[in-house]
MDAnalysis code that builds the backbone (N, CA, C; Angstrom):
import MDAnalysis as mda
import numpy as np

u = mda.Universe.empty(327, n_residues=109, atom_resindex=np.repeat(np.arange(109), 3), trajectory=True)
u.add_TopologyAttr("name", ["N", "CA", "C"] * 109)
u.add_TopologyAttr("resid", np.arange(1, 110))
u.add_TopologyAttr("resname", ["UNK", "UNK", "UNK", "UNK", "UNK", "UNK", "UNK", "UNK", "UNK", "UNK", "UNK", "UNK", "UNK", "UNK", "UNK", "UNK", "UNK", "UNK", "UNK", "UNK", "UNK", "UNK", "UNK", "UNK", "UNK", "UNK", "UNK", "UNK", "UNK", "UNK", "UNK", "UNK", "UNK", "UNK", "UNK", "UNK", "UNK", "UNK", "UNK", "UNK", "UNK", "UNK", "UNK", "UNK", "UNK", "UNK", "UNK", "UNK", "UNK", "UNK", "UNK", "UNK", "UNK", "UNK", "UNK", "UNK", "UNK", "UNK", "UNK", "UNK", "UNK", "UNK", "UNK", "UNK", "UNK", "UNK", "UNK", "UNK", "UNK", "UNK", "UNK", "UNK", "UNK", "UNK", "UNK", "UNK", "UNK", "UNK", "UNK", "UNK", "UNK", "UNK", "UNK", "UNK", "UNK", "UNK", "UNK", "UNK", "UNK", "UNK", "UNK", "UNK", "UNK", "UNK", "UNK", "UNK", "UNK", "UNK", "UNK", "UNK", "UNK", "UNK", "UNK", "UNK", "UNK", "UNK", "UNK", "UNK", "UNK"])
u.atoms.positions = np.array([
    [-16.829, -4.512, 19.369],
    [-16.582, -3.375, 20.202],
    [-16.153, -2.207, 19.317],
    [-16.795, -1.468, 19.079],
    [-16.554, -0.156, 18.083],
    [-15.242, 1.011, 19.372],
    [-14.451, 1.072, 18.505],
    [-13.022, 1.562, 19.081],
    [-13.380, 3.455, 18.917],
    [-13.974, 3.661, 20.466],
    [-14.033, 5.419, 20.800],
    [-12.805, 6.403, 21.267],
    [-11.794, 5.370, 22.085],
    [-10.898, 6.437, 22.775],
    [-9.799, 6.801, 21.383],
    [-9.585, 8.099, 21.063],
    [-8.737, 8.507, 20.572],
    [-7.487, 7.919, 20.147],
    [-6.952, 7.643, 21.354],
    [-5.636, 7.634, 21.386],
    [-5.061, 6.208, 20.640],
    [-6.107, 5.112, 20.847],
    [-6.430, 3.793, 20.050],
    [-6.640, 3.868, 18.508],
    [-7.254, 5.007, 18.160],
    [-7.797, 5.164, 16.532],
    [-6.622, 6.172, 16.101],
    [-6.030, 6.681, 16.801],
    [-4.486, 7.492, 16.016],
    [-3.600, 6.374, 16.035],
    [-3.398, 5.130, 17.359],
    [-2.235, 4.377, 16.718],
    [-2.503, 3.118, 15.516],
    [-4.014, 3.552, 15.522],
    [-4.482, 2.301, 14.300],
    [-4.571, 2.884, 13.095],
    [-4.994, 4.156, 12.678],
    [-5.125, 4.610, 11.701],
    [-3.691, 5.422, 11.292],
    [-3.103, 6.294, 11.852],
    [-2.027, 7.147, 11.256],
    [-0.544, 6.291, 11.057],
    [0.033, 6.503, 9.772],
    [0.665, 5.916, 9.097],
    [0.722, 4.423, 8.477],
    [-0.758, 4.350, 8.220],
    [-0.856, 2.612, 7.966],
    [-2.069, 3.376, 6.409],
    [-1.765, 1.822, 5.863],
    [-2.293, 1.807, 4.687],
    [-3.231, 0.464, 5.452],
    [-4.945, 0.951, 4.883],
    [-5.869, 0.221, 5.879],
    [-6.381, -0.462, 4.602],
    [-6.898, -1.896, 3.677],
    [-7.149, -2.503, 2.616],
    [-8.072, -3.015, 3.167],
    [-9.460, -2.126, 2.438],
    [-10.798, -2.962, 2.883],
    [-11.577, -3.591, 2.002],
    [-11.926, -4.673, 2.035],
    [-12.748, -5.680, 1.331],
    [-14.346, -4.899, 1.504],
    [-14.803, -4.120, 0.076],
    [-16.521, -3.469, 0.534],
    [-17.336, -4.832, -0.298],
    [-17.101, -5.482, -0.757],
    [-17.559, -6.580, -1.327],
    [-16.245, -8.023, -1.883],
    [-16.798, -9.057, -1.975],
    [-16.081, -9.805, -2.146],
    [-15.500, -9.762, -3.871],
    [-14.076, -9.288, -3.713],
    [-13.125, -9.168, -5.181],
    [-12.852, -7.597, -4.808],
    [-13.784, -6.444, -3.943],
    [-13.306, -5.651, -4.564],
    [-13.200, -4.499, -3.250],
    [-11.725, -4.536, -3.149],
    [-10.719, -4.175, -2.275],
    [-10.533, -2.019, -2.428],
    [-11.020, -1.195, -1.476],
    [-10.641, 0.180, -1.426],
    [-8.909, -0.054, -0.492],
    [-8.590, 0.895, -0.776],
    [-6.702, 1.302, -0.369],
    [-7.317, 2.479, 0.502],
    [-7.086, 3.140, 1.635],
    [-7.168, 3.841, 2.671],
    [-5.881, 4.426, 3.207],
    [-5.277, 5.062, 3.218],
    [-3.868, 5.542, 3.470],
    [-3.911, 6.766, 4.464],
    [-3.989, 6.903, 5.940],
    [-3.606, 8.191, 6.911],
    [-2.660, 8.577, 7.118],
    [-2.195, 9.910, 6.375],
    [-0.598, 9.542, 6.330],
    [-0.771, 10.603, 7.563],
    [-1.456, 11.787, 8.278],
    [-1.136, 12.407, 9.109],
    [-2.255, 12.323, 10.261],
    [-2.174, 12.702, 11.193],
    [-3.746, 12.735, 11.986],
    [-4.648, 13.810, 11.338],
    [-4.199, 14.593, 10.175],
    [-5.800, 15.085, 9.570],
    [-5.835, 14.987, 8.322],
    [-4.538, 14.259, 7.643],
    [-4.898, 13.591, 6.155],
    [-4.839, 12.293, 5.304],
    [-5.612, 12.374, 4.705],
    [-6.080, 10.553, 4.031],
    [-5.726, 10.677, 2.963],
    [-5.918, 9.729, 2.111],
    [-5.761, 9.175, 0.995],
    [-6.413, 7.743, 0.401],
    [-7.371, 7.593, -0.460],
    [-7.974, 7.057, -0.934],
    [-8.211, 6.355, -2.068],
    [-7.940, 4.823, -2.640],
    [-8.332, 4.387, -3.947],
    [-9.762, 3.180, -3.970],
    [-10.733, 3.604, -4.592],
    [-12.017, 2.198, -4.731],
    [-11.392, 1.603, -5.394],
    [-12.736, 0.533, -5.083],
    [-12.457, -0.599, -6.258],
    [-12.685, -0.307, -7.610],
    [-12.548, 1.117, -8.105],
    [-13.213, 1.287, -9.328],
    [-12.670, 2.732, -9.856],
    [-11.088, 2.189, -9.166],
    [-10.212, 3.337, -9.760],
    [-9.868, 4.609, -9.279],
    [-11.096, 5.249, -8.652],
    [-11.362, 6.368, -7.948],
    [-10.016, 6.569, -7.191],
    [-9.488, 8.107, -7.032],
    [-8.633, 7.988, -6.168],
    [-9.144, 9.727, -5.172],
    [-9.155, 9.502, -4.123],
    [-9.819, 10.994, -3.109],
    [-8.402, 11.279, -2.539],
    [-8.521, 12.551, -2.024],
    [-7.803, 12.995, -0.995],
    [-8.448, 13.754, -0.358],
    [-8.497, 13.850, 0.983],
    [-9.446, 14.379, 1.965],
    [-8.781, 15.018, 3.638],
    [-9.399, 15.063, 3.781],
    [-9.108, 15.517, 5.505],
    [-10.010, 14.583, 6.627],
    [-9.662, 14.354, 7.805],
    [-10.337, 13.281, 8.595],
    [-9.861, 13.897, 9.959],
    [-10.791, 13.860, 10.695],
    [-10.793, 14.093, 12.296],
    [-11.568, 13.218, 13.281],
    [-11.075, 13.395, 14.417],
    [-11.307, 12.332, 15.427],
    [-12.773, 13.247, 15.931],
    [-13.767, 12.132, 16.123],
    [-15.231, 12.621, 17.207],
    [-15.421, 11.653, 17.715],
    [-16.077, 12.175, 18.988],
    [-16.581, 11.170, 19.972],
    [-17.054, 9.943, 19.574],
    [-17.549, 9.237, 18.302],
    [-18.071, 8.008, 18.379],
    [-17.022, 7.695, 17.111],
    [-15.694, 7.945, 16.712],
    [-15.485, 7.374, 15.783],
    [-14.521, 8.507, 14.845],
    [-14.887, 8.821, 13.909],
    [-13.769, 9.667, 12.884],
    [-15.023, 9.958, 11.543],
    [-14.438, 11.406, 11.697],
    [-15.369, 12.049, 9.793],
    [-14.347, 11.962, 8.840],
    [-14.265, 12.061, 8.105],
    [-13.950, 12.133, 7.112],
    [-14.477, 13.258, 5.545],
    [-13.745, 14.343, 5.186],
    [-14.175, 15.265, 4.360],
    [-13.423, 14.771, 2.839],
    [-13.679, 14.134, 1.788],
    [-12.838, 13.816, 0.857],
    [-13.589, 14.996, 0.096],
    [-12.090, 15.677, -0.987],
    [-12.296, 16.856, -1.620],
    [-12.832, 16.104, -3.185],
    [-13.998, 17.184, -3.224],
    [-14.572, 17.113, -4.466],
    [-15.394, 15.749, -4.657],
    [-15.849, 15.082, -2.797],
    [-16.237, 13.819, -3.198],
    [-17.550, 13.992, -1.724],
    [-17.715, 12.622, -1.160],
    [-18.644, 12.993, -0.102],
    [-17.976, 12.811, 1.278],
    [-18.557, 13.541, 2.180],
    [-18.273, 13.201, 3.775],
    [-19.181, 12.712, 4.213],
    [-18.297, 12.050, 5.010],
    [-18.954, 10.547, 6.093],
    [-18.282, 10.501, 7.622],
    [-18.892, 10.278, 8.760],
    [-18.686, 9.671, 9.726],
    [-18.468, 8.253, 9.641],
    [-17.571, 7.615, 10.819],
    [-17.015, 6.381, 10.398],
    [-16.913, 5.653, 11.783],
    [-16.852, 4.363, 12.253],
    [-16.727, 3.727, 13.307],
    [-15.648, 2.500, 12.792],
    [-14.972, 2.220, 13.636],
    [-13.981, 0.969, 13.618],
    [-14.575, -0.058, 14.685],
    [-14.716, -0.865, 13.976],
    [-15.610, -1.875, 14.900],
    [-14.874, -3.774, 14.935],
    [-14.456, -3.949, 16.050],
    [-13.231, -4.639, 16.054],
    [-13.686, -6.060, 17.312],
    [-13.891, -7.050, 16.384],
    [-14.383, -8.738, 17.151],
    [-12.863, -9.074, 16.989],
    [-13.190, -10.073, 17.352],
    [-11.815, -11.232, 17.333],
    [-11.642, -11.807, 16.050],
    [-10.351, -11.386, 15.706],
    [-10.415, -11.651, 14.110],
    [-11.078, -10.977, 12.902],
    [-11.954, -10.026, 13.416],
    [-12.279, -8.962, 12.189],
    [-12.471, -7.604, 12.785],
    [-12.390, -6.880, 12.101],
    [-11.974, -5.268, 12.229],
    [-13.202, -4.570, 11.107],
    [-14.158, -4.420, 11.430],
    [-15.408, -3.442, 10.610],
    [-14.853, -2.239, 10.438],
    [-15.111, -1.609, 9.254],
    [-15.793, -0.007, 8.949],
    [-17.508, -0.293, 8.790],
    [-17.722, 0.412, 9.863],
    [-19.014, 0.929, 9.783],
    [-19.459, 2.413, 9.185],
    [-20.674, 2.565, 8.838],
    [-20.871, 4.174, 8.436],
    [-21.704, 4.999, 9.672],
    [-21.766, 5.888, 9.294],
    [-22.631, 6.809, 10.976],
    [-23.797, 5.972, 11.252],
    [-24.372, 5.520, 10.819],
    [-25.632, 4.732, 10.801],
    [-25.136, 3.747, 11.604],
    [-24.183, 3.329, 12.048],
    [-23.634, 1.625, 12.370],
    [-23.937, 0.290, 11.636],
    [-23.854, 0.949, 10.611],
    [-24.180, -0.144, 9.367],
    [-22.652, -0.550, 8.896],
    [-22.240, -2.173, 8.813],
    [-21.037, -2.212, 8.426],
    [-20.961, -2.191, 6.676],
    [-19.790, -1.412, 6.165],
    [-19.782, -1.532, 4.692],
    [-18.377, -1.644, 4.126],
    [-17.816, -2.477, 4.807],
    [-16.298, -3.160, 4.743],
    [-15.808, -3.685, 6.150],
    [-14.653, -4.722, 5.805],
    [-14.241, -5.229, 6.531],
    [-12.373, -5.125, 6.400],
    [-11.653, -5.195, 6.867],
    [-9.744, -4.709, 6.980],
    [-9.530, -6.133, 6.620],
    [-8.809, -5.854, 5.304],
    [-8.473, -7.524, 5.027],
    [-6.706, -7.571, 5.387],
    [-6.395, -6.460, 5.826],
    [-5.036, -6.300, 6.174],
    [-4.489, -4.737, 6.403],
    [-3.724, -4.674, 6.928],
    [-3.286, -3.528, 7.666],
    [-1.672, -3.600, 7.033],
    [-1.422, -2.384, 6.984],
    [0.172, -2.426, 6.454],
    [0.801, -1.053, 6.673],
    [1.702, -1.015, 7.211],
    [2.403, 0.127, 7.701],
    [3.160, 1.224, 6.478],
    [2.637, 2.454, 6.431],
    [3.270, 3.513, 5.572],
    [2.128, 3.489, 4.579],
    [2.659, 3.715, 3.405],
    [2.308, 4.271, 2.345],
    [1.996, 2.769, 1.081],
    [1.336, 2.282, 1.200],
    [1.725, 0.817, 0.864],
    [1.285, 0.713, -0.353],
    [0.049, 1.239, -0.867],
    [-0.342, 1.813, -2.299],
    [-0.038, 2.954, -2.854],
    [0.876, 3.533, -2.280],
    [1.541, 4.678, -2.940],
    [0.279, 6.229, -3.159],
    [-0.286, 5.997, -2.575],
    [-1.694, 6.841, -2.468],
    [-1.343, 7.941, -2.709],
    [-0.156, 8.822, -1.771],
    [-0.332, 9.937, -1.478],
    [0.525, 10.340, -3.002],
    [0.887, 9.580, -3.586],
    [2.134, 10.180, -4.671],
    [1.207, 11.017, -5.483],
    [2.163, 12.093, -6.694],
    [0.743, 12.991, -7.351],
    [0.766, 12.023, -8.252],
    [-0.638, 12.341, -8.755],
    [-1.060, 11.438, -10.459],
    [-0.740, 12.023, -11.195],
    [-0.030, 11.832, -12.689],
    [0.085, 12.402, -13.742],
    [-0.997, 12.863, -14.378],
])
C-alpha cells in the first residue's frame, strides 16, 4: 500500500533517521529533520542536503548540487519500500530511528 495522505508521511518521515538497504551490504542514512529539510549519506560516502515536499502521490525531493526525485513509501506487512516516480522499488527501511541518528545534519569539516 504506497502511503498518500500527508499527515501519515510527516509522522513517518519528520524527525526520524530512515536506514535503507539499496542493495544487500550497502545501507543510505536519510535524516528529515524538518517538513522541508533532509539530510543524506550513500553507501559510498556521499553526503546531500536538500529540500523535500509533500505531493499527491508521495514526496520530491531537491538535493543541492545533486539530483531530484519523486518518491513513494510503500508499506506490506513487515517491509516498508522506497520506490522512485516510476514505482520501481530501489530500497527497502531496514530500521527507523528517531532524531538525528547518523549525525547527518552536523557541518563537515
Amino acid at each position: 500500500m504506497i502511503i498518500k495522505d500527508r499527515n501519515t508521511l510527516t509522522a513517518l518521515l519528520v524527525g526520524s533517521t530512515h536506514y535503507v538497504e539499496m542493495a544487500p551490504g550497502k545501507e543510505a542514512a536519510i535524516y528529515y529533520r524538518t517538513v522541508d529539510e533532509a539530510f543524506m549519506a550513500l553507501p559510498d560516502g556521499t553526503r546531500r542536503t536538500g529540500t523535500w515536499r509533500l505531493t499527491d502521490t508521495g514526496y520530491h525531493v531537491d538535493w543541492t548540487d545533486g539530483p531530484s526525485a519523486g518518491w513513494q513509501i510503500d508499506v506490506e506487512p513487515g517491509r516498508i519500500g522506497y520506490l522512485d516516480a516510476g514505482g520501481v522499488e530501489r530500497g527497502h527501511v531496514s530500521r527507523i530511528v528517531p532524531g538525528d541518528a547518523a549525525a547527518l545534519s552536523q557541518v563537515l569539516p
